[in-house]
C-alpha positions as CSV (number, residue, x, y, z in Angstrom):
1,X,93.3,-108.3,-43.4
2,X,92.6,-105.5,-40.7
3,X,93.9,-102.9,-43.3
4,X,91.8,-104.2,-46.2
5,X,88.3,-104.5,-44.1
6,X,89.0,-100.6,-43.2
7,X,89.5,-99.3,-46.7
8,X,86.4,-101.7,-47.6
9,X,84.3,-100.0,-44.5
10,X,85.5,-96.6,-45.2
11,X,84.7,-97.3,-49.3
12,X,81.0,-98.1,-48.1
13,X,80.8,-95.1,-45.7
14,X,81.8,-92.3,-48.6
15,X,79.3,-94.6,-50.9
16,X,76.4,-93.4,-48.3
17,X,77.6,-89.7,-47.7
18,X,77.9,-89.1,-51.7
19,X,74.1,-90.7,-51.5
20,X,72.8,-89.0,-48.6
21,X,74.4,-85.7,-50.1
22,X,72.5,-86.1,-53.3
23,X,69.5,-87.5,-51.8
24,X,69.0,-84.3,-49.9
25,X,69.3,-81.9,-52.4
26,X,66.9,-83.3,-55.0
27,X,64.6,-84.3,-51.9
28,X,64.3,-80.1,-51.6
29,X,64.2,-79.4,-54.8
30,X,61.0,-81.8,-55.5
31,X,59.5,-80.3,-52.4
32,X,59.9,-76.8,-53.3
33,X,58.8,-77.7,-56.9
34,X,55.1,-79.8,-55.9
35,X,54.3,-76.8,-54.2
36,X,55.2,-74.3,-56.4
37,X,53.2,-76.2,-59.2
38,X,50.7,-77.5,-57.9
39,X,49.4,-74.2,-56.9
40,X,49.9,-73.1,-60.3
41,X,48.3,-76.4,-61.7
42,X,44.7,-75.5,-59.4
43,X,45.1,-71.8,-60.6
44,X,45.7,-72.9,-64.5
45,X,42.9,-75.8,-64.1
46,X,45.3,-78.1,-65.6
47,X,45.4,-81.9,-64.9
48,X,48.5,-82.8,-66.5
49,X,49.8,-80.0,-64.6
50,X,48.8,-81.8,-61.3
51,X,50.0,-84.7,-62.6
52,X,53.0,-83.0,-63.0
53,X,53.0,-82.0,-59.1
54,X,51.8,-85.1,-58.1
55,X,55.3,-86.7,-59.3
56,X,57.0,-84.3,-58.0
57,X,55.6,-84.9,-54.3
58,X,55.8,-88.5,-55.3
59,X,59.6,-87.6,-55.6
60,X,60.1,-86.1,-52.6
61,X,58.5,-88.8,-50.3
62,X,60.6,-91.3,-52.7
63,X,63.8,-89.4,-51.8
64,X,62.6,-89.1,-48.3
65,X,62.4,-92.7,-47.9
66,X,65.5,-93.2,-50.0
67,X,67.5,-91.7,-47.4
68,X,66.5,-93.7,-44.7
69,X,67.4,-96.7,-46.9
70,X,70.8,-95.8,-47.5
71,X,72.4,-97.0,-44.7
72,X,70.4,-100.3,-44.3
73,X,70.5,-103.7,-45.6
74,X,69.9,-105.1,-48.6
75,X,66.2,-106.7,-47.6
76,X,65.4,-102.8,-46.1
77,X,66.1,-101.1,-49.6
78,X,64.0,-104.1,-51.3
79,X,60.7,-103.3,-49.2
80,X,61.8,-99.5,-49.2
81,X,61.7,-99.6,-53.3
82,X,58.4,-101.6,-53.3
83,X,56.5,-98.9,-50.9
84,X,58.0,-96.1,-53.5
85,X,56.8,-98.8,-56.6
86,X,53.4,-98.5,-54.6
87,X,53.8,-94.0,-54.0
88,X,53.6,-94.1,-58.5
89,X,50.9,-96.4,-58.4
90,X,49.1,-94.0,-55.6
91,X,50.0,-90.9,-58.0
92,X,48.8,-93.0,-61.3
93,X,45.5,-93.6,-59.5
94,X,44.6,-89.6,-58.6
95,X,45.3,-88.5,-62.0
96,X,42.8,-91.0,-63.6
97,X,40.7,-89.5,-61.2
98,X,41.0,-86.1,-62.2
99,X,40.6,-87.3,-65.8
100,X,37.5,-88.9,-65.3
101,X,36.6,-85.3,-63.4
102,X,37.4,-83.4,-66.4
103,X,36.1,-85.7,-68.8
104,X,32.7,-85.2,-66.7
105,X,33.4,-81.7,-66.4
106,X,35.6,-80.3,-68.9
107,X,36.9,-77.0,-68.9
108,X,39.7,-75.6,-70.8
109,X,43.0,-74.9,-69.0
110,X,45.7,-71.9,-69.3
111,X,48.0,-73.2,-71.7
112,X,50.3,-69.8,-70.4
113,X,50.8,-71.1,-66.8
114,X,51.2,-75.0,-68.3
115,X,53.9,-73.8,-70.6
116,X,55.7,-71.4,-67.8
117,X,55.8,-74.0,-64.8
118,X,56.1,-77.0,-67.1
119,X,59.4,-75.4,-68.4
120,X,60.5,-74.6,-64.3
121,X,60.1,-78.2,-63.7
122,X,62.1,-78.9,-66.8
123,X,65.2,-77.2,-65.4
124,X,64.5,-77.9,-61.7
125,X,64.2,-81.8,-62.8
126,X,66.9,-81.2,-65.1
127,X,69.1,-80.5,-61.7
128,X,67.9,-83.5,-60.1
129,X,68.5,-86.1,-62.9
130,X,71.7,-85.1,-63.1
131,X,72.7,-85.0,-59.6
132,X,71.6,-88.9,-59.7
133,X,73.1,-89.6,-62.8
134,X,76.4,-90.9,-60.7
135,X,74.1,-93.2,-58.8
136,X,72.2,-94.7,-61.2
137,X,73.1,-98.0,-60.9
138,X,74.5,-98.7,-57.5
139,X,71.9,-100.2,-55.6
140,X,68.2,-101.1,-56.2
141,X,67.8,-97.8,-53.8
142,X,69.3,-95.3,-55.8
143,X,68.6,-97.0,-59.4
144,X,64.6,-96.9,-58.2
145,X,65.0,-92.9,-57.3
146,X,66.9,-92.5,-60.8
147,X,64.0,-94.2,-62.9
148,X,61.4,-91.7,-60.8
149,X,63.8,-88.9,-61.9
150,X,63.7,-90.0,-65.4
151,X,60.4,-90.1,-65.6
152,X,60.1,-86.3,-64.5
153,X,62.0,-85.4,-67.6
154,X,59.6,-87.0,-69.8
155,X,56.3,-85.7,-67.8
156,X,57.7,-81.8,-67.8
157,X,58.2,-82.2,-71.7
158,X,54.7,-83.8,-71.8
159,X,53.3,-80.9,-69.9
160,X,55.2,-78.5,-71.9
161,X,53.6,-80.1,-75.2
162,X,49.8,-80.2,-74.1
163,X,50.1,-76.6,-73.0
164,X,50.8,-75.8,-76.9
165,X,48.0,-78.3,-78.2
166,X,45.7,-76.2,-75.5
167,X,47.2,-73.0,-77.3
168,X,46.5,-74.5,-80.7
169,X,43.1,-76.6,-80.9
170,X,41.5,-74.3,-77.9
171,X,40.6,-77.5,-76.2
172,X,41.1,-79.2,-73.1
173,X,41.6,-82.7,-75.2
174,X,45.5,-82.3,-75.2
175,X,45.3,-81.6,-71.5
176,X,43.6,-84.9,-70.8
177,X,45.5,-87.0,-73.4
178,X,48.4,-85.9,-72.1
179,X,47.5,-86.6,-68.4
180,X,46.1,-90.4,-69.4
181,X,49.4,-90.5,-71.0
182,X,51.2,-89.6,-67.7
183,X,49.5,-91.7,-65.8
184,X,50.2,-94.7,-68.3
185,X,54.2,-94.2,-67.8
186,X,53.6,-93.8,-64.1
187,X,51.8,-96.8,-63.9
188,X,54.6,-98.5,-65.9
189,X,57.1,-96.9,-63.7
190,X,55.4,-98.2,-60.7
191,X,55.5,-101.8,-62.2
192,X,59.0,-101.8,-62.7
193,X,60.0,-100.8,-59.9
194,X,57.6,-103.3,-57.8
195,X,59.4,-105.5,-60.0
196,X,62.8,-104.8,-59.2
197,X,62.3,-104.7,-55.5
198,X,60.3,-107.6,-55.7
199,X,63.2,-109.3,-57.6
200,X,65.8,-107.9,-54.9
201,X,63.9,-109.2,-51.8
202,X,63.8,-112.8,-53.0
203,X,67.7,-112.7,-53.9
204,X,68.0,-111.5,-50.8
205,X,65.4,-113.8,-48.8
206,X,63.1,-111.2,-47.8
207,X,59.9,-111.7,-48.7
């Protein structure tokens, strides 16, 4: 019995150093990358761009918050994932803002910086979603920082495809189509994972 509780013990213990390992790297990563774009986002006057950075420092306080979750109970990941489900919502909300601003005040953004950085957070989120690809489905932690991950992926390629309708139609539509659209999965992302958390803390007799 003695025998069997260690290897259990010492199973869970590698469980949260793989975790925290990962968790650490694509914590940096998102860091470096929200500052990186988002400066270039203010210089190119893109929105979806922002939005872009936005979810990357969404990411990074996710991860952040991820790793202090690791190592706790069942009821502390399930509040931990519904403050990250309420970080997209945050992130949802200042995009529509900045598209209202730009529908106000439109101006038309560099589609050269959108496509450059929009392809650097391709590969850098590339990285990261595979990295967490191992832990998708461990825990309602780790399966709530793959599904922000995921969502990365499909925001970079997003970017990537405004920046040529910028290029194409001269126009700042794409640019705020494109960020509405963001803000739509990040809204739906943020939903999910409330409802996941949500779903997890009353198994679990926490809220």
């Amino acid at each position: 019995m003695g025998g069997s509780c260690c290897e259990n013990n010492c199973a869970v213990e590698a469980l949260r150093s793989r975790q925290k390992g990962t968790l650490v790297k694509v914590l940096w990563i998102n860091a470096l990358m929200f500052v990186v774009i988002a400066g270039a986002a203010l210089y190119g006057k893109s929105t979806a761009l922002l939005s872009d950075s936005l979810d990357n420092l969404g990411d990074a306080l996710t991860y952040g918050l991820s790793l202090y979750a690791v190592s706790q109970s069942m009821q502390a990941k399930a509040r931990v994932a519904l403050f990250k489900g309420g970080l997209i919502f945050l992130a949802a909300s200042v995009v529509i803002g900045q598209v209202i601003w730009k529908l106000i005040y439109p101006v038309v953004p560099s589609y050269e910086v959108m496509s450059v950085f929009s392809l650097a957070g391709l590969a850098a989120n590339g990285v990261c979603l595979w990295l967490l690809w191992q832990h998708r489905a461990e825990d309602i932690n780790m399966s709530s920082v793959f599904e922000c991950s995921r969502n990365d992926i499909a925001s970079n390629l997003s970017v990537l495809l405004a920046a040529g309708g910028v290029w194409f139609f001269q126009s700042a539509w794409p640019d705020i189509i494109v960020a509405s659209l963001l803000a739509a999965l990040l809204l739906r992302s943020s939903a999910r994972v409330i409802r996941g958390a949500l779903k997890s803390g009353s198994e679990s007799n926490c809220f």
